[in-house]
PDB file with one MODEL, atoms N, CA, C and O in Angstrom:
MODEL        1
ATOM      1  N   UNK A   1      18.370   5.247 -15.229  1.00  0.00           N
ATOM      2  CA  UNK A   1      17.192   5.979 -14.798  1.00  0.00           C
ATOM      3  C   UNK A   1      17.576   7.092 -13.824  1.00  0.00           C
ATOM      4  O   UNK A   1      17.051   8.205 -13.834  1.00  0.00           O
ATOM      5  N   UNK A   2      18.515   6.709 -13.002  1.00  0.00           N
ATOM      6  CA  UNK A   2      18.720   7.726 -11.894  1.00  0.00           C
ATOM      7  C   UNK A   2      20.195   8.570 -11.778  1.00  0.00           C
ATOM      8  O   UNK A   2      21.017   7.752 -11.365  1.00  0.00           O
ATOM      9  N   UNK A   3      20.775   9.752 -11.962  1.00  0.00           N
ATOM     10  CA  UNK A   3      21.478  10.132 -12.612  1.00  0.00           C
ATOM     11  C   UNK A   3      22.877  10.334 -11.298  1.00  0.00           C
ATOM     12  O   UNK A   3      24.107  10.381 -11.312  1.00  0.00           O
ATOM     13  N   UNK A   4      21.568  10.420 -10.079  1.00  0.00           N
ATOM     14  CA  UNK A   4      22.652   9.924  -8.816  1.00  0.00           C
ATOM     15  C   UNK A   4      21.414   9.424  -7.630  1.00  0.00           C
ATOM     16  O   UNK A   4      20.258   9.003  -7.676  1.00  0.00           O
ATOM     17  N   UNK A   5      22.444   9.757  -6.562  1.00  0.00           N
ATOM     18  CA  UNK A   5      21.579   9.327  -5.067  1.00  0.00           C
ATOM     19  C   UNK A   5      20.450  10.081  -5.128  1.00  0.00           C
ATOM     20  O   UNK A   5      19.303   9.639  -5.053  1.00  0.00           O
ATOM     21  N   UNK A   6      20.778  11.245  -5.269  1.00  0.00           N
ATOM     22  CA  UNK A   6      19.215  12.414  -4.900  1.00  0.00           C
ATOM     23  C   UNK A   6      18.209  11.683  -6.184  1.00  0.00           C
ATOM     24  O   UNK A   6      17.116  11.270  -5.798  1.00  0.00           O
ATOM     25  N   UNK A   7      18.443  11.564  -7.238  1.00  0.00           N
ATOM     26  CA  UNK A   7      17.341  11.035  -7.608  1.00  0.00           C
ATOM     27  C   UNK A   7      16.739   9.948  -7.205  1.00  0.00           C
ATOM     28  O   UNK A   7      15.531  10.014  -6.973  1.00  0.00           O
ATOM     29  N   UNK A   8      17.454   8.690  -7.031  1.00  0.00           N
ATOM     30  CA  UNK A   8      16.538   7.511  -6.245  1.00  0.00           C
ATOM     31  C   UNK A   8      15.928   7.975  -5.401  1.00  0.00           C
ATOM     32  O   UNK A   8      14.711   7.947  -5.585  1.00  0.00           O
ATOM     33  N   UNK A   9      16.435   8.624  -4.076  1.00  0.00           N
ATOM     34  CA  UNK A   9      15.720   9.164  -3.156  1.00  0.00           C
ATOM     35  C   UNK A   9      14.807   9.912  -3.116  1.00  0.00           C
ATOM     36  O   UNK A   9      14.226   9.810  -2.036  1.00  0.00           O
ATOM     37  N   UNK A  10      14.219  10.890  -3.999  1.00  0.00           N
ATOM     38  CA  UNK A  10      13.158  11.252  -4.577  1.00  0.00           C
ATOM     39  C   UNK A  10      11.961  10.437  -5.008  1.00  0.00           C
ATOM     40  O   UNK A  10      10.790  10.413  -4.628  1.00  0.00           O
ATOM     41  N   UNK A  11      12.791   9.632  -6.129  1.00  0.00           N
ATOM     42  CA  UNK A  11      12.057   8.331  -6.688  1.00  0.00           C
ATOM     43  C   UNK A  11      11.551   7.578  -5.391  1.00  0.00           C
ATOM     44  O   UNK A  11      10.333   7.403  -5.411  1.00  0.00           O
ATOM     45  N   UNK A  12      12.033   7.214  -4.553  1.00  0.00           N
ATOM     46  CA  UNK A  12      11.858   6.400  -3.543  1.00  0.00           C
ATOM     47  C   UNK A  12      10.520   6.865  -2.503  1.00  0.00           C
ATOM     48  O   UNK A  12       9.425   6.429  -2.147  1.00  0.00           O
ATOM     49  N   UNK A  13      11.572   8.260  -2.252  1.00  0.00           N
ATOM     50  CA  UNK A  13      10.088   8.470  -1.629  1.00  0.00           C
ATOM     51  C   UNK A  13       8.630   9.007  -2.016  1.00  0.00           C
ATOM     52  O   UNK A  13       7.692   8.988  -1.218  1.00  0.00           O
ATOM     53  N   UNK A  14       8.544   9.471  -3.277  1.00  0.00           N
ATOM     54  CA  UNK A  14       7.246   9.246  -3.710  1.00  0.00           C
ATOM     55  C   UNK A  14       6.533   8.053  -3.972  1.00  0.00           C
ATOM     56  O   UNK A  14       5.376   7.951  -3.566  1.00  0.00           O
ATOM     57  N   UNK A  15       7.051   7.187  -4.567  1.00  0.00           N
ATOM     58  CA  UNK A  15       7.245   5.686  -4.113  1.00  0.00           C
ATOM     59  C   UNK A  15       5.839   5.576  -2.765  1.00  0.00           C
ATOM     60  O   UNK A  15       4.623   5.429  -2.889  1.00  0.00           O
ATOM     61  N   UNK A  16       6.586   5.703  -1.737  1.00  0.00           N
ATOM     62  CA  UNK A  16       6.828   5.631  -0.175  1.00  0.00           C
ATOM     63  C   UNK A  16       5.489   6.131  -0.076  1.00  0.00           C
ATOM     64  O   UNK A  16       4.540   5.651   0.544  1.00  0.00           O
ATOM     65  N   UNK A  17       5.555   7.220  -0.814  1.00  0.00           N
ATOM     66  CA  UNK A  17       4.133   8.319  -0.009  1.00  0.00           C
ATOM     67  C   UNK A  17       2.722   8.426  -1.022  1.00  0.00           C
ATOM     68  O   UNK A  17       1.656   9.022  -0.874  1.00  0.00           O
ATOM     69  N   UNK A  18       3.260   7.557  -2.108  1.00  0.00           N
ATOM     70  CA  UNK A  18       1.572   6.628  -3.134  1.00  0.00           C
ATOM     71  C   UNK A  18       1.287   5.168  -2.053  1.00  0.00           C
ATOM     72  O   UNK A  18       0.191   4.706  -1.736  1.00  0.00           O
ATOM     73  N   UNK A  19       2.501   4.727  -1.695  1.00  0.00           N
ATOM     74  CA  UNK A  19       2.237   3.633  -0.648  1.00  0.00           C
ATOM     75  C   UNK A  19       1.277   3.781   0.700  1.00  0.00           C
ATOM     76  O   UNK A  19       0.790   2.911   1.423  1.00  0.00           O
ATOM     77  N   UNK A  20       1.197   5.249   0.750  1.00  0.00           N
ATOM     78  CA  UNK A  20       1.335   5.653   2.194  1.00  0.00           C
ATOM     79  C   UNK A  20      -0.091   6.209   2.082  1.00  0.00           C
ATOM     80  O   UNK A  20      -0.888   5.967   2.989  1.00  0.00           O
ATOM     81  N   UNK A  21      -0.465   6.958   0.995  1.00  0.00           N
ATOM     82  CA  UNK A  21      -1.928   7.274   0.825  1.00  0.00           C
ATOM     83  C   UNK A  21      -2.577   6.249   0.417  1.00  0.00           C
ATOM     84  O   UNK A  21      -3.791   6.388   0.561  1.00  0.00           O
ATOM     85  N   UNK A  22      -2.243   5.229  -0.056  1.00  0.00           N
ATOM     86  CA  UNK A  22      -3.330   3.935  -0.390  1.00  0.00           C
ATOM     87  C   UNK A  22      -3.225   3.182   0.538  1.00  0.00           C
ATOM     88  O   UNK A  22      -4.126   2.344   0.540  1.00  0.00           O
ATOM     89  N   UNK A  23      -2.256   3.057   1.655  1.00  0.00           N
ATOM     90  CA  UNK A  23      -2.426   2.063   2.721  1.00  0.00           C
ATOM     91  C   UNK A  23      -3.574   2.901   3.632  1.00  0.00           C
ATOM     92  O   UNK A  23      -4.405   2.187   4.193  1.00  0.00           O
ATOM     93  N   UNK A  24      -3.688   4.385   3.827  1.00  0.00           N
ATOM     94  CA  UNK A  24      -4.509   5.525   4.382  1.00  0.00           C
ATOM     95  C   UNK A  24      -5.915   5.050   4.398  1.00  0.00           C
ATOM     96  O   UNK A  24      -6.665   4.986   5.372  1.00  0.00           O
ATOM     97  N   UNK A  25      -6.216   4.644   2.843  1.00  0.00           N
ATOM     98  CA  UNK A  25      -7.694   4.943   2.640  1.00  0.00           C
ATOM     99  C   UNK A  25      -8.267   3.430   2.460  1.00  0.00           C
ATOM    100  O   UNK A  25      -9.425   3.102   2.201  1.00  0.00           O
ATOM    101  N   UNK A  26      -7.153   2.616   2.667  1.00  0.00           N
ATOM    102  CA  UNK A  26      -7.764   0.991   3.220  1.00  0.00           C
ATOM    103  C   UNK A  26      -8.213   0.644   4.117  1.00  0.00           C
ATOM    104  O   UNK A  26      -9.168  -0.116   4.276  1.00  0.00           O
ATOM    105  N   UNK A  27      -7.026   1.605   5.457  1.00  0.00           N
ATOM    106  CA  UNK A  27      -7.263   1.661   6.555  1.00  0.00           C
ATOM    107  C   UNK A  27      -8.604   2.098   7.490  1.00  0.00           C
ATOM    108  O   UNK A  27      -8.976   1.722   8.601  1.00  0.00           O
ATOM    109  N   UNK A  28      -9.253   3.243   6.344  1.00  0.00           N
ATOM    110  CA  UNK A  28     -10.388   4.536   6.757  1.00  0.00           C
ATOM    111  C   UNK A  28     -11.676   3.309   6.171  1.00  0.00           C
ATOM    112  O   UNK A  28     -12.822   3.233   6.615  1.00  0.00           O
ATOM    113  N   UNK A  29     -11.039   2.400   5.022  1.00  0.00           N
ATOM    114  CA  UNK A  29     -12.403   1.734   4.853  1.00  0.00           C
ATOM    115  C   UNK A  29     -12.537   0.811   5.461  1.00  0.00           C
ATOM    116  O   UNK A  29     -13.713   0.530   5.692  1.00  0.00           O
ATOM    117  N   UNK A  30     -11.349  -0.236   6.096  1.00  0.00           N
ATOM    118  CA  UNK A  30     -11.778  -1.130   6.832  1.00  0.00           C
ATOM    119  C   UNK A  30     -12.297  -0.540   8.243  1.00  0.00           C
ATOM    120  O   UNK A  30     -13.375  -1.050   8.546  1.00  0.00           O
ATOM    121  N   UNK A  31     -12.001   0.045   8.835  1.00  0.00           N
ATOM    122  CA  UNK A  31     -12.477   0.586   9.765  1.00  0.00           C
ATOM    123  C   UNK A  31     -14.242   1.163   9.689  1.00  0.00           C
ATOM    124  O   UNK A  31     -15.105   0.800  10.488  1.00  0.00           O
ATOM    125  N   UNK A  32     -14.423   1.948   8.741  1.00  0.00           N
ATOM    126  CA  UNK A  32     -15.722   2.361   8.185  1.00  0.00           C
ATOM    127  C   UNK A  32     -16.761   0.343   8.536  1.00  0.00           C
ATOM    128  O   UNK A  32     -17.571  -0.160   9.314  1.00  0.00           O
ATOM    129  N   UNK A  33     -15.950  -0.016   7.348  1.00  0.00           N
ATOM    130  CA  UNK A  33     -16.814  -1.290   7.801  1.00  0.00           C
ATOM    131  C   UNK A  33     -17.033  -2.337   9.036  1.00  0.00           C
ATOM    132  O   UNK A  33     -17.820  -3.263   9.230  1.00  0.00           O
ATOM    133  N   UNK A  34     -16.054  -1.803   9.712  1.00  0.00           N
ATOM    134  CA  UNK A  34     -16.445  -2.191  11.415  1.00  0.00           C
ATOM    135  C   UNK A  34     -17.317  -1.665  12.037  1.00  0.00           C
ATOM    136  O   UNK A  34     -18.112  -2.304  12.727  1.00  0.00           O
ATOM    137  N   UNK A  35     -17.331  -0.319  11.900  1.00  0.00           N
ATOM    138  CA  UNK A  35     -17.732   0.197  12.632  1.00  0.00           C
ATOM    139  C   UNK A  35     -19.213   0.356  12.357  1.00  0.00           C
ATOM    140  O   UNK A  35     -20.013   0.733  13.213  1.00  0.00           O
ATOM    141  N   UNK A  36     -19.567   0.007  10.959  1.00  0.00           N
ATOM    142  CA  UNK A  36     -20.745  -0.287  10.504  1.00  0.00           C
ATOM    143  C   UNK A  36     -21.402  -1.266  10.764  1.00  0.00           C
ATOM    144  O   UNK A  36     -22.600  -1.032  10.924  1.00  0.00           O
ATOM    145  N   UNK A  37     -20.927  -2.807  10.928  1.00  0.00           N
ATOM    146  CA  UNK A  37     -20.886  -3.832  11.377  1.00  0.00           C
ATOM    147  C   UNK A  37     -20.702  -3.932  12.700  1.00  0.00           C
ATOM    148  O   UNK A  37     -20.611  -5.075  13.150  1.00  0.00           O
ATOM    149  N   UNK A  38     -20.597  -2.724  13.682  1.00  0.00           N
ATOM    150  CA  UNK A  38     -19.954  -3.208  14.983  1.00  0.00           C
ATOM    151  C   UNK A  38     -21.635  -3.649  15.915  1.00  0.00           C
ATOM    152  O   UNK A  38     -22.791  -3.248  16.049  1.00  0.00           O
ATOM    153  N   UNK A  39     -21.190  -4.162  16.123  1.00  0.00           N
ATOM    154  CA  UNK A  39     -22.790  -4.883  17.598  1.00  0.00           C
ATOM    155  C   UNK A  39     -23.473  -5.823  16.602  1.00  0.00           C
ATOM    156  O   UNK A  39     -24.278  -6.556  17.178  1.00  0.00           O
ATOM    157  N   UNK A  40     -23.401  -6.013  15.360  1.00  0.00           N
ATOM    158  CA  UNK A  40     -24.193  -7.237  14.796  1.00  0.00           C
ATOM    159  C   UNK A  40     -24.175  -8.640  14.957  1.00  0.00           C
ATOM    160  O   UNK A  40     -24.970  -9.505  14.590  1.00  0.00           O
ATOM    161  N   UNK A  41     -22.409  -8.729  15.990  1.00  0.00           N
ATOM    162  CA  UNK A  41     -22.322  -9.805  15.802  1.00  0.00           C
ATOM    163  C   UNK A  41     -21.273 -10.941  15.128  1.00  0.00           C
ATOM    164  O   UNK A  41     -20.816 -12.078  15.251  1.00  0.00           O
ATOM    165  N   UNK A  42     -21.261  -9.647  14.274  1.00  0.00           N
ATOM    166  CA  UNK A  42     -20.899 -10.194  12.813  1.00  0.00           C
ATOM    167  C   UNK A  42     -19.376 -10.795  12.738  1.00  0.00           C
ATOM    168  O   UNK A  42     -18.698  -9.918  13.273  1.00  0.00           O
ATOM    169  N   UNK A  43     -18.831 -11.460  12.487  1.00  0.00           N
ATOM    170  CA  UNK A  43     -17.215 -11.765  12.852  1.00  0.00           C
ATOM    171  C   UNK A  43     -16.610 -11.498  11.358  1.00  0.00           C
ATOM    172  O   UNK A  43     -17.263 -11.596  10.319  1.00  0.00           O
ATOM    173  N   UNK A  44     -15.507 -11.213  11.437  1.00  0.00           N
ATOM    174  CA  UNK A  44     -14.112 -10.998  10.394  1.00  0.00           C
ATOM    175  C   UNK A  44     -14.626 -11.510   8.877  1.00  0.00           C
ATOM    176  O   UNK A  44     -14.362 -12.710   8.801  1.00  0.00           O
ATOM    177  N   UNK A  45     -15.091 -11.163   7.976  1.00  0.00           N
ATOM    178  CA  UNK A  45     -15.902 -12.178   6.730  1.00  0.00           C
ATOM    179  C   UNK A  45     -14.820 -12.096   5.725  1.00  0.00           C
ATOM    180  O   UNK A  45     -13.751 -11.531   5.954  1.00  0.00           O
ATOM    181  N   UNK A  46     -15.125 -12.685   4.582  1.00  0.00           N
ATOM    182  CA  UNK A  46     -14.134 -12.868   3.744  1.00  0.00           C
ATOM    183  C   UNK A  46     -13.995 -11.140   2.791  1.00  0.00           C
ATOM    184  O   UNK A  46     -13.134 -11.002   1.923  1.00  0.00           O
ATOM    185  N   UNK A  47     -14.857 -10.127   3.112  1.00  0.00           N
ATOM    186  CA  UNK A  47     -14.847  -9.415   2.110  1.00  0.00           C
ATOM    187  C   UNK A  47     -13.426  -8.442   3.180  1.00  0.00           C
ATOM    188  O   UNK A  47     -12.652  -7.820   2.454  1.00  0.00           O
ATOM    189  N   UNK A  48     -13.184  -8.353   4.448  1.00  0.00           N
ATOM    190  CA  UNK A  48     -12.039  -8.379   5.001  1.00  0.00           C
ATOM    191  C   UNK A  48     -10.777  -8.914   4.475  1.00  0.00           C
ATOM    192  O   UNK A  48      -9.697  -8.431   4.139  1.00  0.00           O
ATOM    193  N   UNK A  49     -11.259  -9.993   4.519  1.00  0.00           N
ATOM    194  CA  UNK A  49      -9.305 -10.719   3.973  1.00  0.00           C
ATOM    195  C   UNK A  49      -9.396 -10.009   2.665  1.00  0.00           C
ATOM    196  O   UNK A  49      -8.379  -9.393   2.347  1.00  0.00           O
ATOM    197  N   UNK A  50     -10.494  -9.964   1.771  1.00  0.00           N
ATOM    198  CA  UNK A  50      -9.986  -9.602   0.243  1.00  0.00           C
ATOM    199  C   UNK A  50      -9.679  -8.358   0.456  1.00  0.00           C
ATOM    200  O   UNK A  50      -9.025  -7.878  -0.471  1.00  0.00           O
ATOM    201  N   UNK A  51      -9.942  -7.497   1.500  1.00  0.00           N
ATOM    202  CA  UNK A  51      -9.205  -6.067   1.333  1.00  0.00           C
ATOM    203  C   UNK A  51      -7.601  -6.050   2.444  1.00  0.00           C
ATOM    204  O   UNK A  51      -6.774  -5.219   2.818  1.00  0.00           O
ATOM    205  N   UNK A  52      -7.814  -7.209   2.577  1.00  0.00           N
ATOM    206  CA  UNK A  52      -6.483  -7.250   3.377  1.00  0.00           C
ATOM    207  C   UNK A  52      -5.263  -7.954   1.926  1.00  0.00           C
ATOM    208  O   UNK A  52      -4.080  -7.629   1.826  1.00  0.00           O
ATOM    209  N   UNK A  53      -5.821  -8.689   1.219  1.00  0.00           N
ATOM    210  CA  UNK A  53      -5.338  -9.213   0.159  1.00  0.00           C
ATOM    211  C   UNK A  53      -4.836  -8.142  -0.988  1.00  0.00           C
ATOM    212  O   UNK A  53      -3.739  -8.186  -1.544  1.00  0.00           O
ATOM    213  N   UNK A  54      -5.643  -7.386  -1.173  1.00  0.00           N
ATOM    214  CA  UNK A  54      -5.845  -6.249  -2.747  1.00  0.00           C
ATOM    215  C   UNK A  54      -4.309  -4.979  -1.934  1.00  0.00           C
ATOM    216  O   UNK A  54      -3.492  -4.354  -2.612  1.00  0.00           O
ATOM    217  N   UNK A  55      -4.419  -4.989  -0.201  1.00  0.00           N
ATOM    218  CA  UNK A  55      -3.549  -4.140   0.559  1.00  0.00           C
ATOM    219  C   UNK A  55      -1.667  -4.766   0.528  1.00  0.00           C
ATOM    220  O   UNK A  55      -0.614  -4.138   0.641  1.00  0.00           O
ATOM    221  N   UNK A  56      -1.893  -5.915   0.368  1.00  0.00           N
ATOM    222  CA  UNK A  56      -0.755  -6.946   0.300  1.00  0.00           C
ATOM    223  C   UNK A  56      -0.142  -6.592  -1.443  1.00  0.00           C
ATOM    224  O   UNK A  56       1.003  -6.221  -1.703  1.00  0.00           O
ATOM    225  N   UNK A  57      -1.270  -6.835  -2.472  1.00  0.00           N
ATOM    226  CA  UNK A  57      -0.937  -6.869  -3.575  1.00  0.00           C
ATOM    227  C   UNK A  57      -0.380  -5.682  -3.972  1.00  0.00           C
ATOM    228  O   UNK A  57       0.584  -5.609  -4.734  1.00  0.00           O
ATOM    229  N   UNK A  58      -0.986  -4.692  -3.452  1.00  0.00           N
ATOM    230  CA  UNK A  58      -0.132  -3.024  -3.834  1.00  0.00           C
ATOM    231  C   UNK A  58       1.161  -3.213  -3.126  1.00  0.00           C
ATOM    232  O   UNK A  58       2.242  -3.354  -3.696  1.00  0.00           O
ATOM    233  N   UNK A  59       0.981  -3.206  -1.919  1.00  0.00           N
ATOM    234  CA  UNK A  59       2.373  -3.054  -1.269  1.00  0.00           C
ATOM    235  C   UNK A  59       3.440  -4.006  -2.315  1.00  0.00           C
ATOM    236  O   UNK A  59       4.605  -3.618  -2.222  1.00  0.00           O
ATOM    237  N   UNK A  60       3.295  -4.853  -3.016  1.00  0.00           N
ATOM    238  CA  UNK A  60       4.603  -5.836  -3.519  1.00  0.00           C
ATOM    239  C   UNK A  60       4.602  -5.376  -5.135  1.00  0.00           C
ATOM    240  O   UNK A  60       5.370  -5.684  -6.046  1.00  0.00           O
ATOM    241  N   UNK A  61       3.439  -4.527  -5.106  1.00  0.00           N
ATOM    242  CA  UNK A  61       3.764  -3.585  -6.324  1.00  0.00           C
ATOM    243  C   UNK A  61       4.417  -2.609  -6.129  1.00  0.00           C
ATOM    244  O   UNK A  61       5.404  -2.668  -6.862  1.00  0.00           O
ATOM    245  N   UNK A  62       4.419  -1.728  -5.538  1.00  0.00           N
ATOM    246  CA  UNK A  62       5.470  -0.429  -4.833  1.00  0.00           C
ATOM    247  C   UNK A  62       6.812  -0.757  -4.993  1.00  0.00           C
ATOM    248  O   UNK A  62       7.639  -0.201  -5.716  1.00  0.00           O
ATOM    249  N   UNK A  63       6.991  -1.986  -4.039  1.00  0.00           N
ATOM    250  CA  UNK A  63       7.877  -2.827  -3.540  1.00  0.00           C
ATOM    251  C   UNK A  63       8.920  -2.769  -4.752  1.00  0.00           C
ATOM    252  O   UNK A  63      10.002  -2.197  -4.881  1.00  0.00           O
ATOM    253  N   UNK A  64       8.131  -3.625  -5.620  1.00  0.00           N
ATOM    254  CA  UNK A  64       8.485  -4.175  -7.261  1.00  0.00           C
ATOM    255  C   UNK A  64       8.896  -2.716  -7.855  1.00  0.00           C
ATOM    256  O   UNK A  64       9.872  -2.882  -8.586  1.00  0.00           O
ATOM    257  N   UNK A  65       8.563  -1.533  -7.816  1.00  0.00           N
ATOM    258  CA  UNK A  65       8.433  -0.294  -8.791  1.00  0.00           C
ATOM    259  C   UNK A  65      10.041  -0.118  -7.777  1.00  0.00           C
ATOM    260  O   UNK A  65      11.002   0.042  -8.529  1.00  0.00           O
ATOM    261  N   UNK A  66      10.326  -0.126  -6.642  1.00  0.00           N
ATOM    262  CA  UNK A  66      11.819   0.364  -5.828  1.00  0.00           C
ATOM    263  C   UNK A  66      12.516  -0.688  -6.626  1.00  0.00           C
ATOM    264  O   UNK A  66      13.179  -0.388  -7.619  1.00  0.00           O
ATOM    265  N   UNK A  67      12.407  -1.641  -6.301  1.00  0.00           N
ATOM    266  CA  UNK A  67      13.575  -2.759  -7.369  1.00  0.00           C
ATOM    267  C   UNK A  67      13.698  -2.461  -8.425  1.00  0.00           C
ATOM    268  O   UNK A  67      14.800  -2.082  -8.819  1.00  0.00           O
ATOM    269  N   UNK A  68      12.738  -2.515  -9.167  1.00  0.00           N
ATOM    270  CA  UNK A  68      13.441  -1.736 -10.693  1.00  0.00           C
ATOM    271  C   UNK A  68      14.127  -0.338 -10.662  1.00  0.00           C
ATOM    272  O   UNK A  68      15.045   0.066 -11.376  1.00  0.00           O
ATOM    273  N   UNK A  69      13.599   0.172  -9.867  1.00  0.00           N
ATOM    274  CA  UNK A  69      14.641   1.098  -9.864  1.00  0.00           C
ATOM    275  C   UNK A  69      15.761   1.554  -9.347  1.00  0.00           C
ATOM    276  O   UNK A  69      16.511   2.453  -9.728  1.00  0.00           O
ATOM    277  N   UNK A  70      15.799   0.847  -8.440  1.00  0.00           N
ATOM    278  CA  UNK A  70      17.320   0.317  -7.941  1.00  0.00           C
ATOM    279  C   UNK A  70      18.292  -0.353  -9.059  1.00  0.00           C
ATOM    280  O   UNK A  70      19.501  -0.202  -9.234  1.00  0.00           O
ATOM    281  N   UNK A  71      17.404  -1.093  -9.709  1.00  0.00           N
ATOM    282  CA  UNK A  71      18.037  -2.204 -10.584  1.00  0.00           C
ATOM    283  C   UNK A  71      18.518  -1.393 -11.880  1.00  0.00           C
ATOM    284  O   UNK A  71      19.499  -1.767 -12.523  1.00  0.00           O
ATOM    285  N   UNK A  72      17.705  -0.160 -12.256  1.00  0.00           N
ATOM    286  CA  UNK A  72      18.126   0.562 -13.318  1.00  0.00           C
ATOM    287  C   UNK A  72      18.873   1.618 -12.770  1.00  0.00           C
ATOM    288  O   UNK A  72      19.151   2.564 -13.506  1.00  0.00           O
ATOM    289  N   UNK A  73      19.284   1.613 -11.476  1.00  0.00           N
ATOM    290  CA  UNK A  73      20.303   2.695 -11.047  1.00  0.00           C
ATOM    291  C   UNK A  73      22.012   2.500 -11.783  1.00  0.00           C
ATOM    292  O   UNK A  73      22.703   1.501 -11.586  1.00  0.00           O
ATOM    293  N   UNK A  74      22.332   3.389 -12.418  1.00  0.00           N
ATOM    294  CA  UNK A  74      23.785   3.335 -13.376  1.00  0.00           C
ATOM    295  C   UNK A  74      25.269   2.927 -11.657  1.00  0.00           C
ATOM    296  O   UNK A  74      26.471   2.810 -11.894  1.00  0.00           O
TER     297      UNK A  74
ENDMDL
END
């Protein structure tokens, strides 16, 4: 797949920076929903963990997309 270093590293960091805009706009929504929720009361609910969960599951997809391509490095 990668014909030398500069290509992984390319590969890598776009990688890095799809990681980096979807960790962005998890961040902007969990926050959104605090701050929507803030003075109600309201404590940590499960629709939290599932976006803390769906944030976990990308990241070990990314993760997974660098290993293979490490792994298909000649």
């Amino acid at each position: 797949m990668f014909n030398n270093l500069s290509d992984f590293v390319v590969y890598f960091v776009l990688v890095f920076l799809l990681f980096l805009a979807h960790a962005v706009i998890i961040i902007f929504q969990f926050k959104k929903h605090l701050k929507v929720n803030e003075g109600k009361g309201e404590k940590i609910g499960t629709r939290d963990f599932k976006l803390v969960n769906v944030c976990a599951e990308h990241l070990l997809i990314y993760v997974w997309w660098a290993v293979i391509g490490v792994a298909q490095n000649p």
